[in-house]
N, CA, C and O atoms as CSV, one atom per row, in Angstrom:
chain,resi,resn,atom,element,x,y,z
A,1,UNK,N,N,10.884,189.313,193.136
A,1,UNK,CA,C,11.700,188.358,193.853
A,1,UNK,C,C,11.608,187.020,193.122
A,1,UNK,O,O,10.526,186.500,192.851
A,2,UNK,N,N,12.648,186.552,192.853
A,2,UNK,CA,C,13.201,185.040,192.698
A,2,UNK,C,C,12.773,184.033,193.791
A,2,UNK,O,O,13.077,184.094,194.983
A,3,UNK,N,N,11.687,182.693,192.916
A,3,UNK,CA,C,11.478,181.743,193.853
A,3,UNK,C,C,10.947,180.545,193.454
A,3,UNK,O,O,9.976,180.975,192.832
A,4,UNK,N,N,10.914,179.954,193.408
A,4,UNK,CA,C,10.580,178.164,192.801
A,4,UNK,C,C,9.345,177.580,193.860
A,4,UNK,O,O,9.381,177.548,195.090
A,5,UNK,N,N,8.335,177.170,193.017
A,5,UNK,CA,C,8.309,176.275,193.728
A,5,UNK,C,C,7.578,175.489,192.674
A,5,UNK,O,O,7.648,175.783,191.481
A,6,UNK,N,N,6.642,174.150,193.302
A,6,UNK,CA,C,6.324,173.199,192.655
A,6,UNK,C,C,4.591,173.151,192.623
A,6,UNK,O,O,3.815,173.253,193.573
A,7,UNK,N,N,4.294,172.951,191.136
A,7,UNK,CA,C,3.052,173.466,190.552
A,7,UNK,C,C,2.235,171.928,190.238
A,7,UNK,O,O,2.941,171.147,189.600
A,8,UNK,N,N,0.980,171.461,190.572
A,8,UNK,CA,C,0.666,170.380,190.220
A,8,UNK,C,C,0.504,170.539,188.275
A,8,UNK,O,O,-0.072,171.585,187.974
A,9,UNK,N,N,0.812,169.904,187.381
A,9,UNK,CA,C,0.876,169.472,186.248
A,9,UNK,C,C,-0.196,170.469,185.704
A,9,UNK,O,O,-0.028,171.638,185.356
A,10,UNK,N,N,-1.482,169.628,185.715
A,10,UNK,CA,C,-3.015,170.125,184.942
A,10,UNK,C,C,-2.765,171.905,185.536
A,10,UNK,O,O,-2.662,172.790,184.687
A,11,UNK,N,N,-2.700,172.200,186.851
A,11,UNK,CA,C,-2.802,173.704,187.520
A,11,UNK,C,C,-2.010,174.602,186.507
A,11,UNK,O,O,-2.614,175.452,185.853
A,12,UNK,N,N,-0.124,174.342,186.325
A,12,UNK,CA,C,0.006,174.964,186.084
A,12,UNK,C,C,-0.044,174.935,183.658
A,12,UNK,O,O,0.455,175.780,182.915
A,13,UNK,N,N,-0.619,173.986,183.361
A,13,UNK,CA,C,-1.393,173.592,182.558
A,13,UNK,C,C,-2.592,174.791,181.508
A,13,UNK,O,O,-2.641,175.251,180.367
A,14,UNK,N,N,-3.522,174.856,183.003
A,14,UNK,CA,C,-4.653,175.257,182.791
A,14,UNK,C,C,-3.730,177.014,182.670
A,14,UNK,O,O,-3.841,177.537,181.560
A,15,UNK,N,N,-2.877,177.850,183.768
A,15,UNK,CA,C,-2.253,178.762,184.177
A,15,UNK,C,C,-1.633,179.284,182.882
A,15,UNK,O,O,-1.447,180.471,182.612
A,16,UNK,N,N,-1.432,178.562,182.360
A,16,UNK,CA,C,-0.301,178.555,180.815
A,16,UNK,C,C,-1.750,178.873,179.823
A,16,UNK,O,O,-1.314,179.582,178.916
A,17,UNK,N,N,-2.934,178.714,179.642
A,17,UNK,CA,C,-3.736,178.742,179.047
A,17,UNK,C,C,-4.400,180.110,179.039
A,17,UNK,O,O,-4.678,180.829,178.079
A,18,UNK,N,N,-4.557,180.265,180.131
A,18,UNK,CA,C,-4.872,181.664,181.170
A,18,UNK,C,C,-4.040,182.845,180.619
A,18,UNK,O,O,-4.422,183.873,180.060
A,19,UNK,N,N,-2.845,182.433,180.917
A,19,UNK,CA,C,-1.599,183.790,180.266
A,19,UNK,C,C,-1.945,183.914,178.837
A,19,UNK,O,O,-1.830,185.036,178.344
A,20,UNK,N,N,-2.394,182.836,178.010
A,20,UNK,CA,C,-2.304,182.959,176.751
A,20,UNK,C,C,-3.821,183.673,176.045
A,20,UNK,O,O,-3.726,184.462,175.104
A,21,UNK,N,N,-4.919,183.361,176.512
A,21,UNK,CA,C,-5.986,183.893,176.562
A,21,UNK,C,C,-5.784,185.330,176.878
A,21,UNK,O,O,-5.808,186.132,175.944
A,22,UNK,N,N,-5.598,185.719,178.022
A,22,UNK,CA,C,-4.982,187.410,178.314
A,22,UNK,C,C,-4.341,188.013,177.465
A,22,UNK,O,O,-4.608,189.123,177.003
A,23,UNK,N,N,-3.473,187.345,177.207
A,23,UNK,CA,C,-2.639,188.382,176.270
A,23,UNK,C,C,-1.026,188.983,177.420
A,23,UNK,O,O,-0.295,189.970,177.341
A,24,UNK,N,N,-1.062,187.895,178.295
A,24,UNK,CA,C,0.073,188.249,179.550
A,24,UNK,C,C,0.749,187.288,180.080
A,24,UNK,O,O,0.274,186.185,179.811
A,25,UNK,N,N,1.783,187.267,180.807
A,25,UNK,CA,C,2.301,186.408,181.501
A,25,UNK,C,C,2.207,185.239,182.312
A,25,UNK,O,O,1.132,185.254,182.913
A,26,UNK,N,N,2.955,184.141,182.599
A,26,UNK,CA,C,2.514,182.991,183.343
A,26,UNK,C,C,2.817,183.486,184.814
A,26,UNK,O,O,2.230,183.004,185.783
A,27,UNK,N,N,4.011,184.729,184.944
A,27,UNK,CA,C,4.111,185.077,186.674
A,27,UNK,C,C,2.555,186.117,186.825
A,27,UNK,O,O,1.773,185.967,187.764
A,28,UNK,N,N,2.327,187.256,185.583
A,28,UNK,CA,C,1.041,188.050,185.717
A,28,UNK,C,C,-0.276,186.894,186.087
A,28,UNK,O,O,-1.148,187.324,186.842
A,29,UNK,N,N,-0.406,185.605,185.623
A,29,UNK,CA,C,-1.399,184.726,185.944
A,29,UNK,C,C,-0.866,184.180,187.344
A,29,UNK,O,O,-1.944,183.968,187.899
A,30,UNK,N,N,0.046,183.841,188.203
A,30,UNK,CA,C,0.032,183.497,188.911
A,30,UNK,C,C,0.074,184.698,190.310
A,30,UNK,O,O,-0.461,184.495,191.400
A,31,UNK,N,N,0.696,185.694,189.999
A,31,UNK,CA,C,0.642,186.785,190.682
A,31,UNK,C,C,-0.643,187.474,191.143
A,31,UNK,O,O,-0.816,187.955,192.263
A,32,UNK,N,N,-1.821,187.456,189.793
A,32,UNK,CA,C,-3.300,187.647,190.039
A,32,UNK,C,C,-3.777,187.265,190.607
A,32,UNK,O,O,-4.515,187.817,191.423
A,33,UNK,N,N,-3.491,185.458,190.374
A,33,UNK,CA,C,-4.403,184.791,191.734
A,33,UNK,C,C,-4.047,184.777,192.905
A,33,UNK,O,O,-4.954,184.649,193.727
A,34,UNK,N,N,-2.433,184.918,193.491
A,34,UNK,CA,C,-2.285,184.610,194.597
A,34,UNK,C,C,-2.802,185.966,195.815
A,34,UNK,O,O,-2.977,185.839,197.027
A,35,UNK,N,N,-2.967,187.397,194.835
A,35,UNK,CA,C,-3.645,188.212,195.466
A,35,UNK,C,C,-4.982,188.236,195.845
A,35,UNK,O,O,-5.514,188.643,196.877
A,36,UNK,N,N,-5.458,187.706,194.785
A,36,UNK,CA,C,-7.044,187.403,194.725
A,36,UNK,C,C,-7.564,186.310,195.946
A,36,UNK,O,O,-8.593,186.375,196.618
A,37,UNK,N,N,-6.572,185.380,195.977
A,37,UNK,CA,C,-6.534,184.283,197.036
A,37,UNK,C,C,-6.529,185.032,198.433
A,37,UNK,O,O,-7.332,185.017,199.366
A,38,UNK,N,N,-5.432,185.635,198.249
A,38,UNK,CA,C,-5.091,186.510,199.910
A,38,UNK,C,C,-5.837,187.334,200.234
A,38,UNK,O,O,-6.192,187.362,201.413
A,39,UNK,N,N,-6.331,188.286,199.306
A,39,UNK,CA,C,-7.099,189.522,199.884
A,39,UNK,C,C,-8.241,189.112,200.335
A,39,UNK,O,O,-8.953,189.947,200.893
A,40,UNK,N,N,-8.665,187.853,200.222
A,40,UNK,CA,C,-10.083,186.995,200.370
A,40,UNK,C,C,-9.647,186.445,202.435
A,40,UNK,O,O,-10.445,185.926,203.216
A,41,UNK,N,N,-8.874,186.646,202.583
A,41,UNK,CA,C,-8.243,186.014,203.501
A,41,UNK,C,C,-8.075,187.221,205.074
A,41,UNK,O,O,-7.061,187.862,205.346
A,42,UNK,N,N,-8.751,187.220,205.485
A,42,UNK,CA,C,-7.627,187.830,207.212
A,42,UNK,C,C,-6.599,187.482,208.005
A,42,UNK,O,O,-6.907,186.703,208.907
A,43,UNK,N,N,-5.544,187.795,207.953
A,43,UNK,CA,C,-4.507,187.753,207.940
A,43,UNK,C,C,-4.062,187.801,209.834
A,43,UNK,O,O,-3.239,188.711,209.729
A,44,UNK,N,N,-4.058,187.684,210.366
A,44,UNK,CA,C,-3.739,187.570,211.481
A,44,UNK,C,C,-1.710,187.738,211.602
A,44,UNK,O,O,-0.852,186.892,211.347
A,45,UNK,N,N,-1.532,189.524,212.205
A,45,UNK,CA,C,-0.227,188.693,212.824
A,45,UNK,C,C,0.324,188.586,214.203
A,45,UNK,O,O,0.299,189.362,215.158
A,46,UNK,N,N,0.900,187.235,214.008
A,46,UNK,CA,C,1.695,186.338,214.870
A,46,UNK,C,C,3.081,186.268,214.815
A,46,UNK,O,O,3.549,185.812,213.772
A,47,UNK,N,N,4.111,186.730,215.989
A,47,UNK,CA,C,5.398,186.484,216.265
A,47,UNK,C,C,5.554,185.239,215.110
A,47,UNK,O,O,4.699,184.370,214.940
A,48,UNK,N,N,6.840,185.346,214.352
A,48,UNK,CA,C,7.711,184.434,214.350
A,48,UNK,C,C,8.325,184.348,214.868
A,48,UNK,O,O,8.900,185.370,215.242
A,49,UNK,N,N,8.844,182.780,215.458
A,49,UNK,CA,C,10.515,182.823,216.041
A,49,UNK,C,C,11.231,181.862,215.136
A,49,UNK,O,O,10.989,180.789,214.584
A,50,UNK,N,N,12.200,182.706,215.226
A,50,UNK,CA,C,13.104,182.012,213.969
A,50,UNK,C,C,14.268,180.945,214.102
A,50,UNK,O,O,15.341,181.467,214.405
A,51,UNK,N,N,14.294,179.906,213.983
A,51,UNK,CA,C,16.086,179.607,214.688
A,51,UNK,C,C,17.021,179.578,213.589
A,51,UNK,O,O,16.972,179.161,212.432
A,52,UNK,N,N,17.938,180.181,214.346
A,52,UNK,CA,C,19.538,179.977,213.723
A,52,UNK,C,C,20.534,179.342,213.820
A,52,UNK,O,O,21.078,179.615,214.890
A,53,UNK,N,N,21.081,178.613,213.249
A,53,UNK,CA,C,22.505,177.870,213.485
A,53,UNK,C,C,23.718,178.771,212.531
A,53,UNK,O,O,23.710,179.479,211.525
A,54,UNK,N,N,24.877,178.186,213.672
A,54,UNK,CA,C,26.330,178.798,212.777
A,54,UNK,C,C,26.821,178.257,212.014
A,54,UNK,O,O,26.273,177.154,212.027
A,55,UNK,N,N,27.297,178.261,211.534
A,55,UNK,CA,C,28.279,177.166,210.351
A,55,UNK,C,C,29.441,177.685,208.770
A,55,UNK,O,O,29.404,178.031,207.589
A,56,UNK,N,N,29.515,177.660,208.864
A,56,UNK,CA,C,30.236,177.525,207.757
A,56,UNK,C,C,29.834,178.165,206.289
A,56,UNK,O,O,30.698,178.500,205.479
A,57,UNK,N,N,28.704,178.268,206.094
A,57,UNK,CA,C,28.113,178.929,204.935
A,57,UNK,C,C,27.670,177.827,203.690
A,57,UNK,O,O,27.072,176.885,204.211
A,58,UNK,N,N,27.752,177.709,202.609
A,58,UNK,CA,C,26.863,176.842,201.809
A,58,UNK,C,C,28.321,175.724,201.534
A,58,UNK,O,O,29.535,175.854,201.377
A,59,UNK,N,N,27.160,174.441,201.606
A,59,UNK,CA,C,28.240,172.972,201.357
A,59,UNK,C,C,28.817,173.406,199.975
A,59,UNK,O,O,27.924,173.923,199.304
A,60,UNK,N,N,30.016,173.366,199.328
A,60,UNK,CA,C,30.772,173.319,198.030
A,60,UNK,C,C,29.343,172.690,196.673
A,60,UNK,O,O,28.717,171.633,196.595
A,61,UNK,N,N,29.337,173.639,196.038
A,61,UNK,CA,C,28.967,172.958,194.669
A,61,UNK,C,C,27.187,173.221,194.868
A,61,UNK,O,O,26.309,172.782,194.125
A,62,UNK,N,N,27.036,173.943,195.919
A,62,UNK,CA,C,25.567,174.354,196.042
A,62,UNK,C,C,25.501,176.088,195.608
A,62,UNK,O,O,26.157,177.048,196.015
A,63,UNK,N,N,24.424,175.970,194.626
A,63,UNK,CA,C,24.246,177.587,193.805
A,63,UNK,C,C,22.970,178.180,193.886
A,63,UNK,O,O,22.182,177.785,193.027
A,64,UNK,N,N,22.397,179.333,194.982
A,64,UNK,CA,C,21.131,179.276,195.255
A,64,UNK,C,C,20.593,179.963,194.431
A,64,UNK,O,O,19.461,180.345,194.726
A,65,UNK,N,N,21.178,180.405,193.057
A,65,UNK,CA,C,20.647,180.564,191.833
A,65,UNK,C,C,19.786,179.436,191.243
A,65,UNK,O,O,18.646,179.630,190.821
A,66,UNK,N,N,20.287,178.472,191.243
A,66,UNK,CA,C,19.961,176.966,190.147
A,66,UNK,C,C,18.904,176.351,190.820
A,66,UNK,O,O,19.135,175.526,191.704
A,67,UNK,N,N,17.405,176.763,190.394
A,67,UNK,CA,C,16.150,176.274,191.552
A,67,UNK,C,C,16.475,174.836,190.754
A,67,UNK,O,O,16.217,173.869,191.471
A,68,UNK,N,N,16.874,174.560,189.717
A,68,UNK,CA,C,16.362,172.697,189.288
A,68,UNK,C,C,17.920,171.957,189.662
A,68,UNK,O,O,18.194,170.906,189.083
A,69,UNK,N,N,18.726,172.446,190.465
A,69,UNK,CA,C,19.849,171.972,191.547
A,69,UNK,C,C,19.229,171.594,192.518
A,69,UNK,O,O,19.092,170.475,193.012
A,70,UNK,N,N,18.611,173.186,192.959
A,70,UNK,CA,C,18.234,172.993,194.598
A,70,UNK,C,C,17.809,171.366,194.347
A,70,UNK,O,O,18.410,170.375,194.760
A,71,UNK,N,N,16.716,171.420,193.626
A,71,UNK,CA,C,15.593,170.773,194.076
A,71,UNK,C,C,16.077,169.002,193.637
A,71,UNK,O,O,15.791,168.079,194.399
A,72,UNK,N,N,16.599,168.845,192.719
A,72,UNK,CA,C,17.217,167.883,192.634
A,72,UNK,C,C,18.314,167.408,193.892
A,72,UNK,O,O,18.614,166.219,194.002
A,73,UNK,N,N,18.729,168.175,194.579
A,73,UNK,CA,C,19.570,168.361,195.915
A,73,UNK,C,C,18.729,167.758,197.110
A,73,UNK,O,O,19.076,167.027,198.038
A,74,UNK,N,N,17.860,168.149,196.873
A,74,UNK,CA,C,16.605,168.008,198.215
A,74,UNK,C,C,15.480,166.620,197.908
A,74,UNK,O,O,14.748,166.091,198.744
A,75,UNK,N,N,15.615,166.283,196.550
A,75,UNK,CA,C,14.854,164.907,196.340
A,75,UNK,C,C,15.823,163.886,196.687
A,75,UNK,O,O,15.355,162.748,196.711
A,76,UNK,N,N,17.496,164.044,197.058
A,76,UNK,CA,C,18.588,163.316,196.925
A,76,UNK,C,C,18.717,162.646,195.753
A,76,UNK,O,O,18.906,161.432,195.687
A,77,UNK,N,N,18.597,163.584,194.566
A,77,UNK,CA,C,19.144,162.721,193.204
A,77,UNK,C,C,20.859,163.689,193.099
A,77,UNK,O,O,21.671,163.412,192.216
């Protein structure tokens, strides 16, 4: 799955160092830890409730392909 998000500098830095040492990827380095993180973890589940609104579908000129749109979209530049 396709997903963006935002990495502090040095983290994903050190992450890039990691892949390269291995001999593997920067998603295989981030994918490792976030299991390693979770499986450390009990997980409790809890209902979501979700809300929905109707509308219209996406404002003109928005592409939920383009994560450095989105996000430029959402800082209001």
């Amino acid at each position: 799955m396709r997903t963006t998000i935002n990495i502090d500098d040095q983290l994903l830095k050190y992450a890039k160092q990691q892949a390269a040492q291995r001999g593997c990827t920067l998603k295989q380095v981030i994918e490792d830890a976030l299991r390693e993180s979770l499986s450390h973890q009990r997980l409790e589940s809890k209902p979501v409730k979700l809300e929905t609104v109707s509308g219209t579908g996406l404002k003109p000129g928005i592409n939920l392909d383009d994560g450095r749109s989105l996000n430029d979209i959402m800082d209001g530049r």
